[in-house]
N, C-alpha and C positions, 0 to 999 in steps of 0.2 A: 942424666940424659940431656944430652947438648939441642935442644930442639924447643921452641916456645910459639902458638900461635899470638905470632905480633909481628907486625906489618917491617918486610924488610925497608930499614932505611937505605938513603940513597947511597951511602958510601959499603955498606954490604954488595947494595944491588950491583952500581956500577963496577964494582972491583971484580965480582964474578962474571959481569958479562964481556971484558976484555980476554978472560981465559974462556970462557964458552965460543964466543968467535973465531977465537984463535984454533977450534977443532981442527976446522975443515976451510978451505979455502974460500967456499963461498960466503962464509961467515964476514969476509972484507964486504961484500956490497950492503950491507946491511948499514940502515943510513937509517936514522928512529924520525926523526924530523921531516926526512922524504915520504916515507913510509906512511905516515900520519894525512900529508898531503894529500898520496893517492889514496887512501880511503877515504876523506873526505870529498875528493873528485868523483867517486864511487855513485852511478847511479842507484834509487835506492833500490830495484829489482837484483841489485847484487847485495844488497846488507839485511845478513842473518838476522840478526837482533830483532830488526825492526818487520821482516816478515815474518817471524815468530810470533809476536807480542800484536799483529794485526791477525794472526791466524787465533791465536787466544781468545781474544776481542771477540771476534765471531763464529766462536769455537769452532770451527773449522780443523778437519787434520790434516796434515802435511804429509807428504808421501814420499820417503829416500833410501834410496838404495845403500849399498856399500858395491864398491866397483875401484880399480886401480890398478893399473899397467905399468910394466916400468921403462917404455920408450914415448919418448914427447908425444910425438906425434899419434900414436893410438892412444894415447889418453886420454889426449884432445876428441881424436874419435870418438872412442865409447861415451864421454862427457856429452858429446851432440849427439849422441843416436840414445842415450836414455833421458833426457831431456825432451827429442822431440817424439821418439817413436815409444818411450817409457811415459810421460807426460810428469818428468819428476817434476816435483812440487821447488826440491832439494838434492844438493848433489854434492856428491863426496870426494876427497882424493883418500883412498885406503893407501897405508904407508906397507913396501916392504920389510920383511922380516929381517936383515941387515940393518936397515935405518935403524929399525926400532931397538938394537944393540947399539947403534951408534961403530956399525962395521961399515964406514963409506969406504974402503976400498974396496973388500968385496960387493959391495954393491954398485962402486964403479964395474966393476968387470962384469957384474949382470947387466949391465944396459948396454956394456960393448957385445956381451955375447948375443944377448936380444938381438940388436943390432944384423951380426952376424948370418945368426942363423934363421931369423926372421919370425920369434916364437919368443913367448914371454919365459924368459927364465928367471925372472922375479916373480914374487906373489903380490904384488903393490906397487905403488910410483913412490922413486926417490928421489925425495922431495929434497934433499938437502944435496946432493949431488947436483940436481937442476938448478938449484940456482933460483935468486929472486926474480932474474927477470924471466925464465922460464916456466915460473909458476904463474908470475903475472899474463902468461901467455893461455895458460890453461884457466882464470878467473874473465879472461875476455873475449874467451871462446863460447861462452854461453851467456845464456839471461837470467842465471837463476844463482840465488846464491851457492856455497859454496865453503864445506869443513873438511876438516883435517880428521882423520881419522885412522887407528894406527893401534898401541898397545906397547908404550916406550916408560919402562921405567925412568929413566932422565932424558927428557921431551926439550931440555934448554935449549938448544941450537934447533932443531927441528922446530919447533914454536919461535925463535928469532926470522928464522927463515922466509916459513911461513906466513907467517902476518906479514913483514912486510914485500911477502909476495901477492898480499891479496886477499886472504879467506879469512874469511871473517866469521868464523867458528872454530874451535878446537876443543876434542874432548880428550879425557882421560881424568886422572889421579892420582895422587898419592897412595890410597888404599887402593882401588878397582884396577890400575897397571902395577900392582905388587901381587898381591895375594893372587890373583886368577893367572899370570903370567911368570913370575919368578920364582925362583927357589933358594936363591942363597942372600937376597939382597935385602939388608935390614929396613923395616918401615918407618926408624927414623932420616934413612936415607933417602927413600923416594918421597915423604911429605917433607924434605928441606928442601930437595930437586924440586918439586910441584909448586914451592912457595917462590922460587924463581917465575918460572911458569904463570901465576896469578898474578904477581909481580908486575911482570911487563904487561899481561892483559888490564891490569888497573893501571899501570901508565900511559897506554893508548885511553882509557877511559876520561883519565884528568886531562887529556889532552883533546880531545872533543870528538875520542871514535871508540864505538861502543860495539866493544868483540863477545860472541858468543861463550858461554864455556859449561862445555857437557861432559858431567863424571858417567865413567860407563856404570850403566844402570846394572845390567846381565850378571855379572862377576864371573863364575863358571858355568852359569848361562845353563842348569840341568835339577829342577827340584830345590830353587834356591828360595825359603821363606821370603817372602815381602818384609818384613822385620828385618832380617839380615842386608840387603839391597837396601833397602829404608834408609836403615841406619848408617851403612856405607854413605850410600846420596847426601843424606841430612849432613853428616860432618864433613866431607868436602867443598860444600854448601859453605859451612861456617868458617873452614880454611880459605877458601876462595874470597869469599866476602872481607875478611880478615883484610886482603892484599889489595882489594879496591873493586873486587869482580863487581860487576851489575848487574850482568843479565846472564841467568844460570837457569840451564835445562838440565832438569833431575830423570833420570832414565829407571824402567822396570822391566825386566825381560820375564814375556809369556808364559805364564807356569799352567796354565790348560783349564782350568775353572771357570767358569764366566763370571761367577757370581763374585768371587775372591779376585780375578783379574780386573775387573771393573774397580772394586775395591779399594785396589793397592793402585792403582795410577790416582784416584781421587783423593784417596789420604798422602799419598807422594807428598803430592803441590801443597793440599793443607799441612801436613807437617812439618816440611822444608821451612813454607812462611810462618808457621808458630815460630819454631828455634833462630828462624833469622831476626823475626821482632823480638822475639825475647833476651837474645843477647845484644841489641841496637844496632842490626842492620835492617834498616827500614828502606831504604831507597834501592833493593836489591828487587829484579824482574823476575820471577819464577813462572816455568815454564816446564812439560812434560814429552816424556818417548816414551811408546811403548817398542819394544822391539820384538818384532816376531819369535815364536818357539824357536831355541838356540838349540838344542839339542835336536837327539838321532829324528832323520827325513825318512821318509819311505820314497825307495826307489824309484815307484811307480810314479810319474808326472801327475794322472790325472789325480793320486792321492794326495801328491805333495801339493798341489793346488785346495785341494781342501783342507789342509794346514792353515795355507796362507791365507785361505778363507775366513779360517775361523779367529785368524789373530788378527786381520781387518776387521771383526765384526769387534772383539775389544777395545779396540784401538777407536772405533767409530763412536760405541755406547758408552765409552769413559770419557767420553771428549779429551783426548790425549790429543795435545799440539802436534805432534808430528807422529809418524810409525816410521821405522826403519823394514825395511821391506825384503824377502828371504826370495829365494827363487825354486823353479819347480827341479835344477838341478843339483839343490841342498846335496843328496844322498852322493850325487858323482862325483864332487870334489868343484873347480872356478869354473862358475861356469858359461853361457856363451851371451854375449851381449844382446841378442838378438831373446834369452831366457828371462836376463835381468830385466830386460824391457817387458815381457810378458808379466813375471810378477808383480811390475810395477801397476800394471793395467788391471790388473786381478784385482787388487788392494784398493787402486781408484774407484775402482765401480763399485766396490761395497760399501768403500764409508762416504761416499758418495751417498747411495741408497740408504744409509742411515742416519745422516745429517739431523733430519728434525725429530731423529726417534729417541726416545730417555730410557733406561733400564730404571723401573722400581721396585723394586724386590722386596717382601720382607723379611729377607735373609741378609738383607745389604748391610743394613744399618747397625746388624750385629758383626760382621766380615767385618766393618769399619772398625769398628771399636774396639775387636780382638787386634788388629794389625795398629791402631795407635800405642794400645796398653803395651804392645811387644815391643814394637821400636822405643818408645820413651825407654820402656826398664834398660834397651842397650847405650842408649844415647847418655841418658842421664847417669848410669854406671861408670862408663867413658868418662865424663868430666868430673867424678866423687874421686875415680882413680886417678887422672891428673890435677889434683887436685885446684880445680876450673877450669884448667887449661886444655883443650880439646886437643891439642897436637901431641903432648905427652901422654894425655888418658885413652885416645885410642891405638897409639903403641902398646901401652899398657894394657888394653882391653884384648887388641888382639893377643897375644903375650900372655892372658890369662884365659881365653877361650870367652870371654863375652861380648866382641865379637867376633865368627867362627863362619868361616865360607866354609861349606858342604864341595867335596872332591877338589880344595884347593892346593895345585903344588908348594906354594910355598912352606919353609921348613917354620918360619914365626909363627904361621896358621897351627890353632892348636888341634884341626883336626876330631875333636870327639863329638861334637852337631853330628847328628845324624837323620835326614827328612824325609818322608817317603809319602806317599798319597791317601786320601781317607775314602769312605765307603762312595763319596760323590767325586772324588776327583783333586779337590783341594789340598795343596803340598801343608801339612801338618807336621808336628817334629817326636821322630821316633826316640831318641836318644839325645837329649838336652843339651848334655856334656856338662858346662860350667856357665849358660846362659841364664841372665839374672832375672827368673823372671817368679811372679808369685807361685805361690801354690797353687792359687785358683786355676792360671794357667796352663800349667802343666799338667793340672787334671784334666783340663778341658782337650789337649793333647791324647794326652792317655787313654779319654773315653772314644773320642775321633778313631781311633787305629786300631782301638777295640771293637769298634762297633764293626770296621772294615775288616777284620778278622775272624768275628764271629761269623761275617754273610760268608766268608770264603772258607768255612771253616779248617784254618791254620793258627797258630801263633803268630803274634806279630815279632818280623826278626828281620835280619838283614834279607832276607830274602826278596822281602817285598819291596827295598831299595833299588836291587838290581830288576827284579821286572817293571819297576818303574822307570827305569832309567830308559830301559831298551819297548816298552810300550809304544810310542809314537811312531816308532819306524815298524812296528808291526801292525799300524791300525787301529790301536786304540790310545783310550787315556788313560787306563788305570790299570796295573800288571797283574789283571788277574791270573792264576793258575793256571786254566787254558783260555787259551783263546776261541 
């Protein structure tokens, strides 16, 4: 296995970023030294990092959208109308679906036809089409900081671009844009690409500008244990930090329990900084997102506002740094800025409204400690199979189902996880597969699904997968038989 987490040197780095540039045309304005300049010129109401790490401080949550067009000029728009009439906290450029193949001519032709016809026929802003200086265009259109956000197996050129267009966050992965987005693309392939990627964000770092970087939390974003997302987040964490990262926001998408949603954003940040002390990244900033319920909406607005409700109120009681924020037009497909702005406003005024309030449960303290014991057993698996080495052992892990994204296309993913909801709500695991976890464990599983089986009296079976799946968009949490 040609892949080793260890910090690329300079003549790996620089020799691939001459053919990364060389993509696309815009890749010539790319000047690392100018680049570094303008972030440092960067007032600090534009630099991620540092309103991150003050929103921590006083635990406060941050509040951002996902939004992105693919003509300058309304994206510029939508950036100031959910900033001022959203009151984002944070604000994002969502990447087209071309970019994210690294298809810039077709994605030149969507912005000509946009253009055109006067109607976005992209799903996102390309960003690497635009150009530096037209990114830098859309970082100085607003007051607020400002990330990249997308779903690009090999992110090199689009992460050159943009940093030094400005934005001073970027999320993704090696594991989190493989598994949940691809299908044929080997996972020693996207964690050499990513180590690019962390690479240059640890070069801006030695050079005295300190970039965000956020592995998507969600993965298939539908029924996905905390363990599993954990464990993803932790070892990107540990890749990242490998290449020089600092300041890392570990992300967890909404699985509908309160008690287990508070939970897993709490043990997130505490286990990120165990494994990052414990293999001697000490000077690394961890930081948290929860993001709203990723899966099926109910059509209905006034429902899908009570969604959104109810993932602010997570989002408030975990004291999670930021939430990423869903809109009441989920079910319709992109939807109107004038929406994105409502659910932004939704989201502000609850965790607003729960600022000074704590959730203490004494159900929590055991949630905690079932999602440590889980994530360790994949984590630690991970590096017994690379034998230390975190970048070959969760190849490896994936590869051998320890660890197993639940409905992921990719063909590496081994697929036999199988998660479904327990008699209170909480995503528990129907079908283990080859996830390394004790006994004790998996009984505690077993009795969970049982018990939820018994009040409905059925078998527990695939069945209760798919009414879990489709639950949400019908009005409840838990797929019971009838509704």
């Amino acid at each position: 296995m040609d892949i080793q987490n260890k910090r690329l040197d300079n003549d790996q780095f620089y020799s691939q970023r001459k053919e990364v540039l060389a993509q696309w045309p815009t890749g010539k304005d790319v000047d690392l030294e100018e680049a570094v300049a303008y972030h440092k010129a960067m007032p600090e109401n534009r630099q991620f990092s540092k309103k991150l790490l003050d929103a921590k401080r006083d635990r406060r949550t941050l509040v951002q959208p996902r939004a992105g067009v693919p003509v300058l000029e309304e994206h510029i728009k939508l950036m100031q109308y959910l900033e001022k009439y959203g009151e984002a906290d944070l604000l994002p450029s969502t990447i087209d679906s071309y970019t994210r193949q690294n298809r810039h001519e077709e994605a030149e032709n969507g912005i000509s036809e946009s253009i055109r016809l006067g109607r976005a026929m992209l799903n996102g802003f390309p960003a690497v089409n635009h150009g530096v200086a037209k990114c830098r265009q859309v970082i100085e259109s607003v007051n607020v900081p400002m990330q990249v956000r997308h779903g690009t197996p090999d992110a090199r050129l689009l992460t050159e671009i943009t940093l030094a267009g400005g934005f001073s966050s970027y999320e993704g992965g090696g594991i989190s844009y493989n598994l949940p987005y691809c299908k044929n693309i080997p996972m020693e392939r996207t964690i050499r690409d990513w180590q690019y990627t962390d690479r240059l964000v640890g070069i801006y770092e030695e050079m005295g500008v300190s970039i965000n970087r956020e592995p998507f939390g969600p993965l298939t974003g539908t029924l996905v244990p905390p363990c599993i997302s954990h464990a993803a987040a932790v070892i990107e964490a540990l890749l990242a930090a490998e290449q020089g990262v600092k300041n890392i926001t570990v992300g967890y998408g909404q699985c509908g329990n309160l008690v287990q949603d508070v939970a897993a954003i709490r043990t997130l940040e505490e286990l990120t900084e165990e494994y990052l002390h414990k293999y001697g990244y000490n000077d690394v900033q961890v930081t948290t997102v929860l993001h709203q319920w990723m899966g099926g909406f109910p059509a209905d607005e006034a429902m899908a506002f009570g969604v959104i409700s109810f993932g602010s109120v997570i989002a408030a009681l975990s004291k999670a740094t930021k939430v990423i924020v869903k809109t009441p037009h989920e079910a319709i497909g992109i939807p109107t800025m004038e929406a994105n702005a409502e659910g932004l406003r939704c989201t502000k005024q609850v965790v607003n409204m729960l600022y000074d309030q704590e959730l203490k449960d004494a159900s929590l303290e055991a949630e905690n400690e079932i999602i440590r014991q889980e994530t360790r057993a994949i984590v630690d698996k991970c590096f017994e199979l690379g034998n230390g080495d975190i970048a070959v052992g969760v190849c490896r892990g994936v590869e051998a189902g320890v660890l197993d994204v639940p409905f992921a296309p990719c063909r590496a993913n081994a697929g036999l996880m199988l998660p479904c909801r327990d008699n209170n709500g909480a995503v528990r695991i129907l079908e283990p597969g080859n996830l390394p976890f004790s006994k004790e464990l998996l009984d505690f599983h077993r009795e969970k699904i049982e018990e939820r089986a018994k009040a409905e009296k059925r078998q527990a079976s695939f069945q209760m997968v798919v009414d879990d799946v489709y639950a949400i968009g019908k009005g409840k949490l838990v797929g019971r038989p009838k509704y």
